[in-house]
N, C-alpha and C positions, 0 to 999 in steps of 0.2 A: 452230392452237394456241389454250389458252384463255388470255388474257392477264390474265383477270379477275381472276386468282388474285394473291395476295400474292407479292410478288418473291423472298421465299426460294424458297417453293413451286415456284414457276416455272422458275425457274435452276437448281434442283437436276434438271429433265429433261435437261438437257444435260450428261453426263455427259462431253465431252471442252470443256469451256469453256476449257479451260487451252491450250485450242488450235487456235482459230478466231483470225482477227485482229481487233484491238484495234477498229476501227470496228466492227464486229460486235456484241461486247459493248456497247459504247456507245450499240450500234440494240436492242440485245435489252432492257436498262434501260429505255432508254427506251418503248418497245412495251408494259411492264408500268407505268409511272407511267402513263402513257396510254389504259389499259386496253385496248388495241387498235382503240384510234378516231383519229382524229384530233383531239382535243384538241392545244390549244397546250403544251409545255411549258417550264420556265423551263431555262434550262442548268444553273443552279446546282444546282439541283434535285436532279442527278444526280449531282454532286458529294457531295452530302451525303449519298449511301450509300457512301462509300469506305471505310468502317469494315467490313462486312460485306464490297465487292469485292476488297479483299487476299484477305478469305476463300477467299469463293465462284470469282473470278473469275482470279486467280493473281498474283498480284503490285503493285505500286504502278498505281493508276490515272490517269493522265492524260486527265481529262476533256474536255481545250479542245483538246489536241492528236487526239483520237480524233473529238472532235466535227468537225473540220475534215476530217479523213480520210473519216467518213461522210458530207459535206456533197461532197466530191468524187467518190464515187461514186453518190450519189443516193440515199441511203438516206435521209436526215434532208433536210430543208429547211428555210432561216428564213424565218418568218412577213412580213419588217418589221419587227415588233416587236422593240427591243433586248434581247436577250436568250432570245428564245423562236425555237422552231421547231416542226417536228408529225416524227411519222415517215412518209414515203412511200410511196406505193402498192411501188415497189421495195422499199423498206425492209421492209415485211410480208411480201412474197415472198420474199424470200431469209432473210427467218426462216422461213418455213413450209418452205422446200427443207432448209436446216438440222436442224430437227426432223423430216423424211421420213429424210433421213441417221444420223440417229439408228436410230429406228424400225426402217428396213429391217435395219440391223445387229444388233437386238435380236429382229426378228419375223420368222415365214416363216408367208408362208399360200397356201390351196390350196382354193376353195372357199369351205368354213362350216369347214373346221379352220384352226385359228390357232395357232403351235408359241412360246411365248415361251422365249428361250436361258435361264439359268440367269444371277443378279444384275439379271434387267429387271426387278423388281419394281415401280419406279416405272412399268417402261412397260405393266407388268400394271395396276396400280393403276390409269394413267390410260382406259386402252382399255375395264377394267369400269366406269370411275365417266362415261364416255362414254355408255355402256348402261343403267345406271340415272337418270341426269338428262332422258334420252329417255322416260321414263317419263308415262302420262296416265293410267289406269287402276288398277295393283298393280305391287305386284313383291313374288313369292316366292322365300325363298332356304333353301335347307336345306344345309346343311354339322355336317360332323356332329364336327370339333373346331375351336369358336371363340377367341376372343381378345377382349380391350378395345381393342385397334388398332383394330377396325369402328367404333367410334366417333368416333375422329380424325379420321377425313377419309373413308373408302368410304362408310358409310351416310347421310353430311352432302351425296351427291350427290342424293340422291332430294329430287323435292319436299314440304316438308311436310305436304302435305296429301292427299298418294296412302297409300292403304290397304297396310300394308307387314307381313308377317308373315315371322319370323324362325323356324324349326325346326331346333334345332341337338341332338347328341350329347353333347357334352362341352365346358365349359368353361376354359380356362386360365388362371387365376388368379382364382376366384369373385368374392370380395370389393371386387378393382379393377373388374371388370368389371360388378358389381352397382350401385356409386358410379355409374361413368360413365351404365350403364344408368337409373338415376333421373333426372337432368342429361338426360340426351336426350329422354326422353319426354315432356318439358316443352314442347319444343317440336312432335315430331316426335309430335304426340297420338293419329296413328291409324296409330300402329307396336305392334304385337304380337310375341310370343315365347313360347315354347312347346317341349319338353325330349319328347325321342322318341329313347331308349338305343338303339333299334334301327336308328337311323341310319348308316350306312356311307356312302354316293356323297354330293356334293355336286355342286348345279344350281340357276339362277335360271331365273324365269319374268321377264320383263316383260312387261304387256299379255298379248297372245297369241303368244309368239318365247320360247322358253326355248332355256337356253345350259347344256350338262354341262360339267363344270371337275374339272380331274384334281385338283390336290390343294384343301386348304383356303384358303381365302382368306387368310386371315395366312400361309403360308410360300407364296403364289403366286410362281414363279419367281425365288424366293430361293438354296437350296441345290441345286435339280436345274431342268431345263427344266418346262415346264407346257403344257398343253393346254386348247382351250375350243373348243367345237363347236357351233355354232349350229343349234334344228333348225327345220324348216316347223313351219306352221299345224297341220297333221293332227299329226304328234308331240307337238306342243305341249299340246294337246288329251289326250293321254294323260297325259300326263307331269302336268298339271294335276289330272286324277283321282288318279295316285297323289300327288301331295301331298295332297288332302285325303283320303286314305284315312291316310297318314301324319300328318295335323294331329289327327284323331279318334281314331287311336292303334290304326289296324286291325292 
């Protein structure tokens, strides 16, 4: 799991939260204040998102009682220090079997195909933005009806400074998606875009691994299941030429 992320972010992967036990939640906060290191943290700490864990997490939170709970199975440990602990080499592992649990119920794969069920969106979103932060070279992506959602959080996984060209079909809703697109490119300086009507399929290249993706990127295994098929080197290598036959506008 990537813990790095902001603890909305994070928590919303776990889509049965409301139904793990209360030590758990208590290690999983904690794991995201933490970034997933072992830094010390203060108890309180975690206290002071109960405003959001009624939300997120399902009902009133008891901090000091869950913290004792995780302390008896060894997920948490105290430092010494009054008031702080770290989370446990346990504690990290039984988040990661937690979000396998997820996962598995959400994905089936077989191979280089990967079947995402219908409403994994998030767990679509996390497994491409897994593939493009891997990135050291480019990433090409062609899809041929986009959205302002790429901006939110997919295309924020690549690193700034990898050469990124974007060939899309259609856009949905210009205007919002034009704003956002000026805001990005500020940062993301050697990101490209470019409009090719005759666009139909969508597929990423990264490096040299390109991956065919059944629907668009914005409704990825939202309203039906979705597919993503990873191919070799030698494919790849094609598939590269026809994008820039499609960048040129052959």
């Amino acid at each position: 799991m990537d813990f790095s992320k902001n603890i909305k972010t994070g928590l919303s992967f776990f889509p049965f939260l409301k139904t793990i036990k209360d030590e758990e939640k208590f290690t999983l906060v904690a794991a995201f204040i933490a970034k997933g290191d072992k830094s010390q943290i203060k108890i309180s700490d975690v206290n002071k998102r109960r405003v959001w864990n009624r939300e997120l997490l399902g009902g009133p939170f008891s901090y000091k009682r869950h913290y004792y709970k995780a302390i008896s199975r060894g997920l948490v440990e105290p430092t010494g220090k009054t008031g702080y602990f770290i989370v446990s080499k346990k504690g990290y592992i039984t988040l990661e079997r937690l979000a396998d649990e997820v996962y598995s119920k959400e994905v089936k794969r077989v191979g280089e195909l990967v079947i995402f069920n219908k409403k994994a969106t998030n767990t679509f979103d996390i497994y491409l933005k897994n593939i493009l932060k891997k990135a050291k070279q480019r990433v090409l992506i062609v899809d041929s009806y986009i959205s302002d959602v790429l901006f939110d959080d997919v295309l924020r996984a690549i690193q700034k400074d990898i050469p990124t060209k974007l060939l899309y079909g259609k856009i949905e809703n210009p205007d919002s998606f034009n704003r956002k697109l000026v805001r990005f490119k500020t940062e993301w300086v050697k990101f490209n875009i470019k409009n090719n009507k005759d666009i139909h399929d969508r597929f990423i290249i990264v490096d040299n691994f390109g991956y065919i993706l059944g629907p668009s990127i914005k409704d990825a295994a939202d309203k039906s299941p979705c597919i993503l098929v990873a191919l070799n080197q030698d494919e790849t290598v094609l598939l590269s030429d026809f994008f820039k036959e499609l960048w040129i506008g052959k």
